[in-house]
C-alpha positions as CSV (number, residue, x, y, z in Angstrom):
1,X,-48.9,-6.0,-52.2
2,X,-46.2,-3.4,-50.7
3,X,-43.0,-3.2,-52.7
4,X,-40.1,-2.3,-50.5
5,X,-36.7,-0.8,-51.7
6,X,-33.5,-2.0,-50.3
7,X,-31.0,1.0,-49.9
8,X,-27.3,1.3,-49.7
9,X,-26.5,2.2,-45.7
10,X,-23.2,3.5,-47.1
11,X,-21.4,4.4,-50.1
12,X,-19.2,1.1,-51.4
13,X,-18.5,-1.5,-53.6
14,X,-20.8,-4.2,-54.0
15,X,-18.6,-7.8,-53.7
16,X,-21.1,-10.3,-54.5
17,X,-25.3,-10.2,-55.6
18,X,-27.0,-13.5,-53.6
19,X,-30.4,-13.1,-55.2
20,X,-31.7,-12.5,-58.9
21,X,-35.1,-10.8,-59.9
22,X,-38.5,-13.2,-59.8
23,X,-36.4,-15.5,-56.4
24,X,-38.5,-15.8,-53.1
25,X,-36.6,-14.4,-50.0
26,X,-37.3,-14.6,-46.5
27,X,-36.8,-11.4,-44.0
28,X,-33.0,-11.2,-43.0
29,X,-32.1,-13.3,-46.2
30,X,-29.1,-12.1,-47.3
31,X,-29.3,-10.0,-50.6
32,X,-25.9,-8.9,-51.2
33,X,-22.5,-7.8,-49.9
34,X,-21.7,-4.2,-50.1
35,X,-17.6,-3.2,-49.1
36,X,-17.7,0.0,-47.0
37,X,-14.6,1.1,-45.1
38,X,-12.5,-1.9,-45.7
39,X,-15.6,-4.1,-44.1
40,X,-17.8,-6.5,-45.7
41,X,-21.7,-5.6,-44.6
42,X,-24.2,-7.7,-45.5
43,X,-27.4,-6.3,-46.7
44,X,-30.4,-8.1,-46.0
45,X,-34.0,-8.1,-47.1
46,X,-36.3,-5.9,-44.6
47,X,-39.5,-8.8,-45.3
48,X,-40.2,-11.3,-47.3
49,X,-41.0,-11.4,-50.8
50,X,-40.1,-11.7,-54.2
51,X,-37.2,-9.7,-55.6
52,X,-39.3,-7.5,-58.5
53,X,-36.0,-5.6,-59.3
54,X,-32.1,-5.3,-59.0
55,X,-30.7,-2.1,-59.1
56,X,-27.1,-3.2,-59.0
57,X,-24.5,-6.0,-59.8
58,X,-20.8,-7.3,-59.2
59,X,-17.8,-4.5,-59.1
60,X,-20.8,-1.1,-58.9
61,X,-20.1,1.1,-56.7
62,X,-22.7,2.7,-55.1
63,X,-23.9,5.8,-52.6
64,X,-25.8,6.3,-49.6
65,X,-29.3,5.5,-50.2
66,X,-28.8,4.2,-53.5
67,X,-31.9,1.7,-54.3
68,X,-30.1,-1.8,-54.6
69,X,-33.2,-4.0,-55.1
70,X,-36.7,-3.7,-54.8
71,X,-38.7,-6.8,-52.5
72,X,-42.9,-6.9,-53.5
73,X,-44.0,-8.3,-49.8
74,X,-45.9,-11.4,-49.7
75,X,-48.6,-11.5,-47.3
């Protein structure tokens, strides 16, 4: 199976985590909620899966490209 890894699109703050490692998500589940610029983006997963890893939690701040969560894609 393909793992995928969920990156930051921006540097922020991430407000809340939705998931937790070992859950079943669907594509365009939301996985968290990263504060860019004053906004609120949601971050969503790319396919569906289970959540193998989280790279991040409450209050971290993260960059650009930083790996937030890694999805192993079910077929």
């Amino acid at each position: 199976m393909a793992e995928h890894i969920v990156e930051a699109p921006a540097p922020g703050k991430i407000l809340r985590v939705h998931v937790e490692e070992g859950k079943r998500v669907a594509a365009g589940d939301r996985i968290c909620v990263l504060e860019a610029l004053k906004m609120e983006l949601p971050i969503v997963a790319p396919v569906g899966g289970t959540v193998k890893a989280l790279h991040m939690s409450p209050g971290q701040t993260v960059e650009a490209g930083d790996p937030l969560a890694v999805i192993e894609a079910s077929p």
